[in-house]
N, CA, C and O of each residue as an XYZ file, in Angstrom:
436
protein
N      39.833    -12.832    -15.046
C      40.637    -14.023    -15.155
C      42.048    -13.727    -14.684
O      42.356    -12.539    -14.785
N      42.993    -14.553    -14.182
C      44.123    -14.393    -14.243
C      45.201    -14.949    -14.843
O      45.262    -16.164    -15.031
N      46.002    -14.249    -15.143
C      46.718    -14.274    -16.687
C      48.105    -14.441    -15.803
O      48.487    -13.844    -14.796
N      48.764    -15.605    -16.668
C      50.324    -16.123    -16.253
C      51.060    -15.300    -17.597
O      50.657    -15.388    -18.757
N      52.016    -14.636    -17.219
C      52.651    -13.971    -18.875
C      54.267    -14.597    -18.737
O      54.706    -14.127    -17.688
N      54.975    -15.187    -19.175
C      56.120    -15.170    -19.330
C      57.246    -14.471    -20.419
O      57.073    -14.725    -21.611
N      58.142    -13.790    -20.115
C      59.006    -12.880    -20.453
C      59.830    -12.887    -19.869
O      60.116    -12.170    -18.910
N      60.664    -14.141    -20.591
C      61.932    -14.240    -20.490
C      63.386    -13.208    -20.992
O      63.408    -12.990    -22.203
N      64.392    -12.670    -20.287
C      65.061    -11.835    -20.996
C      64.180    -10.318    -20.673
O      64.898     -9.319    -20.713
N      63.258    -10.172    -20.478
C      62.618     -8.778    -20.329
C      62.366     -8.553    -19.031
O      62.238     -9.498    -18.253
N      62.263     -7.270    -18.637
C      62.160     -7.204    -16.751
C      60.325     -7.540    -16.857
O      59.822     -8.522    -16.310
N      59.561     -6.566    -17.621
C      57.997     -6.905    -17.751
C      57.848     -6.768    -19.065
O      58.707     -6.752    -19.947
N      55.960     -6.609    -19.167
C      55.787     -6.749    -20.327
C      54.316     -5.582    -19.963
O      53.358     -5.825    -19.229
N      54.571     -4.395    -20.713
C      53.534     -3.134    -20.349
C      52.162     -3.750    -20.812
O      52.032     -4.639    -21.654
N      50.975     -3.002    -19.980
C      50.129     -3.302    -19.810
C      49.354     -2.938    -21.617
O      48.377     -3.655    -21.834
N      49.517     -2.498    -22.142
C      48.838     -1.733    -23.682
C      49.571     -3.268    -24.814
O      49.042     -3.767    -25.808
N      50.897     -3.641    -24.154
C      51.241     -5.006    -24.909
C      50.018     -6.081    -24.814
O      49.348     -6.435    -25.784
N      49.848     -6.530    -23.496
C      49.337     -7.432    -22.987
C      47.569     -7.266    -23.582
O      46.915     -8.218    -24.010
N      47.100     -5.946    -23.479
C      45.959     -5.599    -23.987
C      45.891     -6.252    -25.264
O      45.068     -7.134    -25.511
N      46.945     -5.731    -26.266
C      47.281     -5.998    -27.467
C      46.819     -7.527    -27.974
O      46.018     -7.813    -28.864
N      47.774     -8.611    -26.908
C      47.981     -9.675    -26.894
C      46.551    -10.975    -26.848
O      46.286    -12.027    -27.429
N      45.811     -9.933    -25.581
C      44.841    -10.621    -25.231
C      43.306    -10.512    -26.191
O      42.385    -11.327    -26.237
N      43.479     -8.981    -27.011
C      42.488     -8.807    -28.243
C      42.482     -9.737    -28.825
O      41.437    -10.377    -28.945
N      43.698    -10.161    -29.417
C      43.934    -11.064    -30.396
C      43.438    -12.134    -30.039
O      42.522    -12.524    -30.764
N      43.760    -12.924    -28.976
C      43.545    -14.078    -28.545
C      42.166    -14.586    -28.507
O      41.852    -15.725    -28.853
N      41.177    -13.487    -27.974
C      39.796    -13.595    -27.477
C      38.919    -13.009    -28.366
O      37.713    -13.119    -28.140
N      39.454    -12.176    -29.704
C      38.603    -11.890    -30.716
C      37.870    -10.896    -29.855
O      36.723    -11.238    -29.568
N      38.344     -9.570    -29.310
C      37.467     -8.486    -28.948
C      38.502     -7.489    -28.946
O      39.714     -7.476    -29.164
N      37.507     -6.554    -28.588
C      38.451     -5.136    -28.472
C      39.333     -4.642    -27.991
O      39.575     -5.453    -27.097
N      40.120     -3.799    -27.885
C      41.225     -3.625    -27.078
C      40.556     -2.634    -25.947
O      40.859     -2.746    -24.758
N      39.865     -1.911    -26.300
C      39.218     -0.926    -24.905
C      38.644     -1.321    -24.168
O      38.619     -0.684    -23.115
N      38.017     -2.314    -24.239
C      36.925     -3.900    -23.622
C      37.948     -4.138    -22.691
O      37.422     -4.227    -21.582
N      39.823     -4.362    -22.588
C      40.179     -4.849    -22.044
C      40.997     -4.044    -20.771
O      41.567     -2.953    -20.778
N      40.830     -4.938    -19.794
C      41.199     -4.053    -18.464
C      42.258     -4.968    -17.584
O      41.991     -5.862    -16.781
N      43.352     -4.536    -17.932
C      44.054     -5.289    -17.196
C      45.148     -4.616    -15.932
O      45.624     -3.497    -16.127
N      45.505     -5.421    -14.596
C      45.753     -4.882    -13.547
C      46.232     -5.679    -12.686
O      46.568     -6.736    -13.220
N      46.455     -5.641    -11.364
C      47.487     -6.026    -10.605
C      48.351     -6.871    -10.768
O      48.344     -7.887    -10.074
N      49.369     -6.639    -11.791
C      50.741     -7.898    -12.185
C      51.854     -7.544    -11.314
O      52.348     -6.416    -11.311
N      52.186     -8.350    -10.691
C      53.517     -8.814     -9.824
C      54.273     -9.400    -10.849
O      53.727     -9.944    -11.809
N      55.861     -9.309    -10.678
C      57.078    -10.392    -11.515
C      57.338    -10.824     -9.769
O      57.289    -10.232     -8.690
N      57.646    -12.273    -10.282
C      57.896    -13.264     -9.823
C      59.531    -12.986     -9.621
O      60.232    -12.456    -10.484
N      60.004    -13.444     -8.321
C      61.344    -13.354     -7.747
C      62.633    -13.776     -8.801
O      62.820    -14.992     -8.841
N      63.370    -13.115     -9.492
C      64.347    -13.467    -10.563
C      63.272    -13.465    -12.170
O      63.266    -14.318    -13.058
N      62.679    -12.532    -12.100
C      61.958    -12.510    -13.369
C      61.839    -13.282    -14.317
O      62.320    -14.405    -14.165
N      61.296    -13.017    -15.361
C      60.782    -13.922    -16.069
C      59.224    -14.236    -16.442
O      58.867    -14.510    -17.587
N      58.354    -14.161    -15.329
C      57.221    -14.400    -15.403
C      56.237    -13.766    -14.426
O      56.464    -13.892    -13.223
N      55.241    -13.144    -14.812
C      54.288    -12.052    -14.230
C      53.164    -12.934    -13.813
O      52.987    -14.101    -14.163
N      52.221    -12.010    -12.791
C      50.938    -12.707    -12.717
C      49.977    -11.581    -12.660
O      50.375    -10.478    -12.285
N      48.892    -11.749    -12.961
C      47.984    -10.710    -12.990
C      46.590    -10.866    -12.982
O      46.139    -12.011    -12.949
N      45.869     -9.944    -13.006
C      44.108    -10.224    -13.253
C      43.370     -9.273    -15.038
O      43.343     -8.043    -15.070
N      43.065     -9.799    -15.807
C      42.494     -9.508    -16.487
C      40.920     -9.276    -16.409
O      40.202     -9.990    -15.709
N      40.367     -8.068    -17.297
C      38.621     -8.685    -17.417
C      38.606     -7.896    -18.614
O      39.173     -6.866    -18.976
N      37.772     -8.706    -19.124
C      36.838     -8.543    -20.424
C      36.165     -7.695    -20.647
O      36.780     -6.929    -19.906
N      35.224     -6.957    -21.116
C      33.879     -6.804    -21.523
C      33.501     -7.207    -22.651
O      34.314     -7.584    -23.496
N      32.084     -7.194    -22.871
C      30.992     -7.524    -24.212
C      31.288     -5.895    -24.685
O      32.188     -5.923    -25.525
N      30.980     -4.949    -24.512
C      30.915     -3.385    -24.722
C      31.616     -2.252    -23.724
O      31.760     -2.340    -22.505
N      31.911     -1.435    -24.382
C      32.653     -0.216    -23.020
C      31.566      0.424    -22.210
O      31.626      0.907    -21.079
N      30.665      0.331    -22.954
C      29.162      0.948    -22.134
C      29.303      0.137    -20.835
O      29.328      0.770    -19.780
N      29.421     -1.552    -20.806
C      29.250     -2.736    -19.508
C      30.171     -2.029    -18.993
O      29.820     -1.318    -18.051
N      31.846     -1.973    -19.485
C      32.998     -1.826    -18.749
C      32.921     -0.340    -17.825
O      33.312     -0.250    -16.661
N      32.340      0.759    -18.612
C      31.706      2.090    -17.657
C      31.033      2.115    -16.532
O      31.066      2.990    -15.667
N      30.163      0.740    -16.560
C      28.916      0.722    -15.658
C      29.800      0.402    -14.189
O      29.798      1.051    -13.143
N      30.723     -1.151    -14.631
C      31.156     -1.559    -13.954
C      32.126     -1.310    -13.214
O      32.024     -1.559    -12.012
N      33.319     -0.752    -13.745
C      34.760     -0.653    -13.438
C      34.928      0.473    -12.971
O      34.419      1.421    -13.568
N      35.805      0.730    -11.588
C      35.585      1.832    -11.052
C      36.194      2.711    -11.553
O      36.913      2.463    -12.521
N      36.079      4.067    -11.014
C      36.350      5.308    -11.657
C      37.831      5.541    -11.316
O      38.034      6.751    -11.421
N      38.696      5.042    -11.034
C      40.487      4.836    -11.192
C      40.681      4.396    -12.153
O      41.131      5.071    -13.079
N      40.326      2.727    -12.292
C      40.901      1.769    -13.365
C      40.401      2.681    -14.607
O      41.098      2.611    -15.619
N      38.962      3.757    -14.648
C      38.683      4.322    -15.808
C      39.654      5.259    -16.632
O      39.981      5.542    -17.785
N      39.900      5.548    -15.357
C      40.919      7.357    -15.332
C      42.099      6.396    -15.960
O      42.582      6.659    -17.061
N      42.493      5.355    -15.244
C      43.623      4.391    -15.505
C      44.214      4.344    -17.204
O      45.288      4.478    -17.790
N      42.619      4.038    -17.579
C      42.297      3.204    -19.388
C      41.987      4.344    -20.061
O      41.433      4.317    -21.160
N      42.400      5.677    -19.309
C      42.062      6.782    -20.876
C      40.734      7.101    -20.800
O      40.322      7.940    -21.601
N      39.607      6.383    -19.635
C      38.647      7.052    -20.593
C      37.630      7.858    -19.464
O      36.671      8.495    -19.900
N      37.868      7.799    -18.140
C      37.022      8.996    -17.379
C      38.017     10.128    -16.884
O      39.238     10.246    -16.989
N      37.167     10.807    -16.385
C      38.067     12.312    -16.549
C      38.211     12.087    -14.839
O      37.446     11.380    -14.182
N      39.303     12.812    -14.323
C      39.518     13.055    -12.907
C      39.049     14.343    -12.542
O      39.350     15.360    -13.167
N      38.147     14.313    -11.307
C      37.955     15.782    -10.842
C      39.318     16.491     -9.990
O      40.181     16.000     -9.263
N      39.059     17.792    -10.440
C      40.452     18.241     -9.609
C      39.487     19.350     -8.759
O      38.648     20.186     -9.094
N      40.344     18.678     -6.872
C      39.736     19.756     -5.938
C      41.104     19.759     -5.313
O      41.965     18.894     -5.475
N      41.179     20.693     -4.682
C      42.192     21.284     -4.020
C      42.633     20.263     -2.567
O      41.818     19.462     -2.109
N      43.986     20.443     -1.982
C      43.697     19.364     -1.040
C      43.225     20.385      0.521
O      42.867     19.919      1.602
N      43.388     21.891      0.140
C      42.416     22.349      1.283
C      41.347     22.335      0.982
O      40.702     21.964      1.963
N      40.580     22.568     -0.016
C      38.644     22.109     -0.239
C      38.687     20.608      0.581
O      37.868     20.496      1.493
N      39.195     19.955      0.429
C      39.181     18.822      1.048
C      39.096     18.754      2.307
O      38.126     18.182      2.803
N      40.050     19.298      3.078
C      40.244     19.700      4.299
C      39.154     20.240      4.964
O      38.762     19.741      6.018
N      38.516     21.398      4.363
C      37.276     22.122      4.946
C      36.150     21.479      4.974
O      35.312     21.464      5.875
N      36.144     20.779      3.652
C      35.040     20.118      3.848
C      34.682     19.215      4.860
O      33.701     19.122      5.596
N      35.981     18.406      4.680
C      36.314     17.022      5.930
C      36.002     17.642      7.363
O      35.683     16.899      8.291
N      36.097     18.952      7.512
C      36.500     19.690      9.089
C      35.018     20.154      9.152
O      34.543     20.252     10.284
N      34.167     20.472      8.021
C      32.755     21.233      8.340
C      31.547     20.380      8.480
O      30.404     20.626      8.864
N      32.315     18.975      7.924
C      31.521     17.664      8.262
C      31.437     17.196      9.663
O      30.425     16.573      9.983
N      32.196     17.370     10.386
C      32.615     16.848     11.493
C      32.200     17.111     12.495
O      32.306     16.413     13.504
N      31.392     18.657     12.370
C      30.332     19.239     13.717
C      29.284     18.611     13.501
O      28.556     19.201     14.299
N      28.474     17.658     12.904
C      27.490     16.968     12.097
C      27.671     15.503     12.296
O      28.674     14.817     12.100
N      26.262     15.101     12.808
C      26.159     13.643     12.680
C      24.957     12.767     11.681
O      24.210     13.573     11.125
N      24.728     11.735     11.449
C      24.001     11.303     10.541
C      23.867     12.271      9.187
O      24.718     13.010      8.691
N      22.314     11.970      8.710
C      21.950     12.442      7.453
C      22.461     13.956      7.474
O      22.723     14.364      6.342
N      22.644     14.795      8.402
C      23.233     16.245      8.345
C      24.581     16.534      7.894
O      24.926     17.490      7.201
N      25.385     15.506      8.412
C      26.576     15.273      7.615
C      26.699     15.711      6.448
O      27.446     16.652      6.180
N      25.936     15.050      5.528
C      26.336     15.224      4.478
C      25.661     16.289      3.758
O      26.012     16.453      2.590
N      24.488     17.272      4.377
C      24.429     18.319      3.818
C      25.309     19.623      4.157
O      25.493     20.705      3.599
N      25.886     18.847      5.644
C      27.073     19.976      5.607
C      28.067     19.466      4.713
O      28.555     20.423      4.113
N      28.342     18.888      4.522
C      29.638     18.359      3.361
C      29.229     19.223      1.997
O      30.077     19.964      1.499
N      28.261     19.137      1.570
C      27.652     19.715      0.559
C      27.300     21.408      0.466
O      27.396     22.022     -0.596
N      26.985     21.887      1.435
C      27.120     23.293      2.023
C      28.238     24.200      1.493
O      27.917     25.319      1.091
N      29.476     23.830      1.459
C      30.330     24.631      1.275
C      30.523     24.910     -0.802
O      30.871     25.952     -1.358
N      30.192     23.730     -1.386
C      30.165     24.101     -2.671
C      28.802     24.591     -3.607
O      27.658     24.139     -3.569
N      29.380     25.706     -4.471
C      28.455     26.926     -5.725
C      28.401     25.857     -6.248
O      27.846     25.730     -7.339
């Protein structure tokens, strides 16, 4: 959904408020709630944004990608190096189609 917030006197209004705000309102959870891209409006005052719901965090896992997760506290980030990256990207590249990607895969124990 998208959510009009006004906050007058304040530059914004943090996203864990708004979570807060919108539990209340809709009678659900606060981890259920995922909220994201708010702009303030030219001379502040009033935000715009996209909210979503869930029924359960199990739906919201299935669904919501693995940023907004990392985002909300609750998936973990893998950490690779940005040369693993590099090699990989470079050992892919002698490779076309389905081989691709077992060379991509090749280089990691």
């Amino acid at each position: 959904m998208i959510v009009d917030v006004l906050h007058p006197g304040r530059p914004n209004v943090s996203h864990k408020e708004l979570g807060d705000r919108l539990a209340k309102l809709y009678k659900s959870s606060e981890e259920c709630i995922f909220t994201f891209g708010f702009r303030t409006a030219f001379g502040g005052g009033k935000s715009t944004g996209f909210a979503l719901i869930y029924d359960s965090l199990d739906e919201a896992k299935k669904v919501e990608p693995k940023y907004r997760l990392i985002r909300h506290g609750i998936g973990a980030k893998g950490i690779i190096s940005s040369k693993q990256r590099k090699e990989r990207k470079n050992r892919a590249k002698k490779f076309r189609g389905t081989k691709k990607a077992k060379a991509a895969t090749a280089g990691k124990k």
